[in-house]
C-alpha positions in Angstrom: 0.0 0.0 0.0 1.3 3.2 -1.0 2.1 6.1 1.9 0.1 8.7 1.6 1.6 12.1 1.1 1.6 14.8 3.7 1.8 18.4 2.2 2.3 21.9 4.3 0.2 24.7 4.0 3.4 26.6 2.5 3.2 24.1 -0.3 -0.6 24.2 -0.8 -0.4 28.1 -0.9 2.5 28.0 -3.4 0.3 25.6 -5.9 -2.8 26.9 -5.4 -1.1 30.3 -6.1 0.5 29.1 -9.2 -3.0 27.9 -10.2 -4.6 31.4 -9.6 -2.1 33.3 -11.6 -3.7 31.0 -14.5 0.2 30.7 -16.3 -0.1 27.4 -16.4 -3.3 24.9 -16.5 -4.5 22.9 -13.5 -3.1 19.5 -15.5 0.2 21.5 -16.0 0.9 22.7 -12.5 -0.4 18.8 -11.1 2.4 17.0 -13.5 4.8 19.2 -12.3 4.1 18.1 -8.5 3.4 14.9 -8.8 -0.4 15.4 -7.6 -3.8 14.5 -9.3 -5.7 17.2 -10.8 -8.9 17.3 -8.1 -6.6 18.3 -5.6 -5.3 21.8 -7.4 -8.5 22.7 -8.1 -9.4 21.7 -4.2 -6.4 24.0 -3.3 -7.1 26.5 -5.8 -10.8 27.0 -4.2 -10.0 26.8 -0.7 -7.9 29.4 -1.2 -10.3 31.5 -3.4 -13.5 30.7 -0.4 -10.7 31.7 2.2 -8.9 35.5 0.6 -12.4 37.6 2.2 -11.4 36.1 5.4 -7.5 37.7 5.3 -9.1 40.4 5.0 -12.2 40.9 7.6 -10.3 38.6 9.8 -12.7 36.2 9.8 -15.9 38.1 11.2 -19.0 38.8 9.6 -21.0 42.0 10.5 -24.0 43.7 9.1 -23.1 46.9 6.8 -23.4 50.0 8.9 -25.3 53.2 8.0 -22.2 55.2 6.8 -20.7 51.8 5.0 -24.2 51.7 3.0 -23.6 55.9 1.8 -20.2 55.8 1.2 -20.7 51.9 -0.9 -23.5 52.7 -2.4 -22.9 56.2 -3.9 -21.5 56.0 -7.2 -21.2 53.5 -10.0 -17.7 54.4 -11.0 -17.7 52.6 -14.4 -19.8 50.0 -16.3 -19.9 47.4 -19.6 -22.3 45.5 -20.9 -21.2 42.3 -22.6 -23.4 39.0 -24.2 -20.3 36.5 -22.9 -18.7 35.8 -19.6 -15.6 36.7 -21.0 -12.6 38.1 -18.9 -11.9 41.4 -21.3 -15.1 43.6 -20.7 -14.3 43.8 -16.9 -10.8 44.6 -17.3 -11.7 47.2 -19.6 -14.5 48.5 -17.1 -11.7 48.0 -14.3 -8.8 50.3 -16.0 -11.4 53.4 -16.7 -12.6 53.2 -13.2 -9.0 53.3 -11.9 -7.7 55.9 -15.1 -10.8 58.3 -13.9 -10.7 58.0 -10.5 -7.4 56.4 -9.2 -7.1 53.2 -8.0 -9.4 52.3 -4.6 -7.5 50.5 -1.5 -9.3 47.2 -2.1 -11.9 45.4 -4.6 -14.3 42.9 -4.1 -15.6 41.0 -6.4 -17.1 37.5 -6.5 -15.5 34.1 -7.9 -16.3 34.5 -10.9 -13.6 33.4 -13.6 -13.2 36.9 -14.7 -11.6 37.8 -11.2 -9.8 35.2 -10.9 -8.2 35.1 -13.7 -4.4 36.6 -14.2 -5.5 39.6 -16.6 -7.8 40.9 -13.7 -5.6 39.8 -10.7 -2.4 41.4 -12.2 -4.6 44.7 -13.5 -5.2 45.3 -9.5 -1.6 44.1 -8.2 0.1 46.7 -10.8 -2.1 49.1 -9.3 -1.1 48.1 -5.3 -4.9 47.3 -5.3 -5.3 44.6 -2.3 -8.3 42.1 -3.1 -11.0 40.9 -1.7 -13.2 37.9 -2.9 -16.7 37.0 -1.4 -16.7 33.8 0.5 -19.0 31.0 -0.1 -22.5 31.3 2.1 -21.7 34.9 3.3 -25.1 36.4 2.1 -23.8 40.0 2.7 -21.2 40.1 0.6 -23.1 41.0 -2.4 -25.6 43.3 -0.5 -24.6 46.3 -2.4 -23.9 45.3 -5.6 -27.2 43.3 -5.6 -29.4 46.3 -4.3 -28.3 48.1 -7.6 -29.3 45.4 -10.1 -32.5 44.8 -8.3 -33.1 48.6 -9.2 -32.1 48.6 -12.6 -33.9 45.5 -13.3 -37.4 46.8 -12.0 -37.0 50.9 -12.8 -35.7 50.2 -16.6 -35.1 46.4 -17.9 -38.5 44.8 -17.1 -40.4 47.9 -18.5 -38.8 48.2 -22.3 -38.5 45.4 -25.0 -34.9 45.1 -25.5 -34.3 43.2 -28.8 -30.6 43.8 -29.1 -27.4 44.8 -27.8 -27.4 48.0 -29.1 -30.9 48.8 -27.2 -30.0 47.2 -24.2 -27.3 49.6 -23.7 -29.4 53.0 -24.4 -31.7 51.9 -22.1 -28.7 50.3 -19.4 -26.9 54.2 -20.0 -29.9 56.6 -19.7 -30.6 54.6 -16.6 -27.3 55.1 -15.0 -27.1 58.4 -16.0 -30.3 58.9 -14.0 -29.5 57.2 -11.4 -25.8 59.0 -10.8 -26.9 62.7 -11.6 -30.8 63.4 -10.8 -32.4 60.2 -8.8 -32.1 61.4 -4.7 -31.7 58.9 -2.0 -33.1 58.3 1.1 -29.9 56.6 2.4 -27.3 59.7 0.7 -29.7 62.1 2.8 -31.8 62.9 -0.3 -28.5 63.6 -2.5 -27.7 62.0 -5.9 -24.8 60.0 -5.5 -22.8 62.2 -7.7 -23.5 64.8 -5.2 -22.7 62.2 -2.4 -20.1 61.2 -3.9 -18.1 64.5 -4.7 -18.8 65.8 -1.6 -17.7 63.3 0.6 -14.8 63.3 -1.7 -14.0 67.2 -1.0 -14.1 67.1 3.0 -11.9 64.0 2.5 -9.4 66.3 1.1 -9.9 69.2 3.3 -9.7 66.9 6.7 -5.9 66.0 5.2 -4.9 69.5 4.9 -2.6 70.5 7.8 -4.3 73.3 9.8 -2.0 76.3 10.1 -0.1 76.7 13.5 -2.1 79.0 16.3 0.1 81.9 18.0 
């Protein structure tokens, strides 16, 4: 009977690492190492479920009032694609960051678009930490969900979108109403442009250093 083999967690992170950069395929990396396919992919999603967790160290907590204004106040940029292809959130990823610089972390889901090494090494180059949603935490996608629950009822479900082409007029007015002339109740009846700049302006002032009092 053959021994089975005992692996560290130093070794685990380095393959399922390897797997994540997506340089190399899962048959690739498991030839290299002598190990069977299942078990880096196994690796490769443990460590995808477990990356929310290094950052929220571990706990789970209901979004506060100010985490609901300051999340859900502008849609920095969008796309709108017919595949689940990796390219259109990349794109939508570098004009967010080209407008408006890059944030301190991003959350996404695990999707293969964000896990993928185009995405990954878009937010590494841009000293971007991530943040991935782990499996069964219903609040992770709280905010992101509230928005498409609004679009989807306010727009979508009330035209006849027969192409692409319509789709996006009607996805772009939308947005454009909902960023510059739609109020909220949670943005104390602002739009979240206005929200959005604002809060961005006593940012800046709070940093400036106060002059020196005789």
């Amino acid at each position: 009977m053959a021994n089975r083999r005992n692996f560290t967690d130093q070794f685990k992170a380095k393959v399922a690492l390897k797997a994540l950069r997506g340089e190399e395929t899962v048959q690739e990396i498991a030839a290299k190492h002598q190990l069977h396919p299942n078990q880096v992919s196994t690796w490769k999603r443990q460590a995808i479920d477990g990356m929310a967790d290094v950052f929220s160290g571990g706990k789970q907590s209901c979004p506060t009032e100010a985490e609901v204004k300051e999340l859900h106040a502008k849609i920095m940029s969008w796309r709108l694609s017919n595949t689940m292809h990796a390219d259109f959130c990349v794109e939508a990823l570098n004009e967010a960051i080209a407008r408006y610089g890059p944030p301190d972390i991003m959350n996404t889901d695990q999707g293969s678009q964000f896990t993928g090494s185009a995405w990954v090494t878009t937010l590494t180059e841009a000293g971007v930490r991530i943040s991935m949603d782990g499996r069964g935490r219903y609040l992770d996608n709280i905010f992101i969900e509230r928005l498409w629950r609004s679009l989807k009822q306010e727009a979508i479900y009330l035209e006849e979108i027969n192409d692409g082409f319509q789709a996006r007029h009607v996805i772009k007015n939308w947005m454009t109403f909902y960023k510059t002339m739609r109020p909220h109740s949670a943005l104390e009846r602002r739009t979240p442009d206005e929200a959005y700049w604002t809060n961005l302006e006593e940012q800046k002032s709070s940093m400036k250093p106060k002059p020196d009092t005789p």
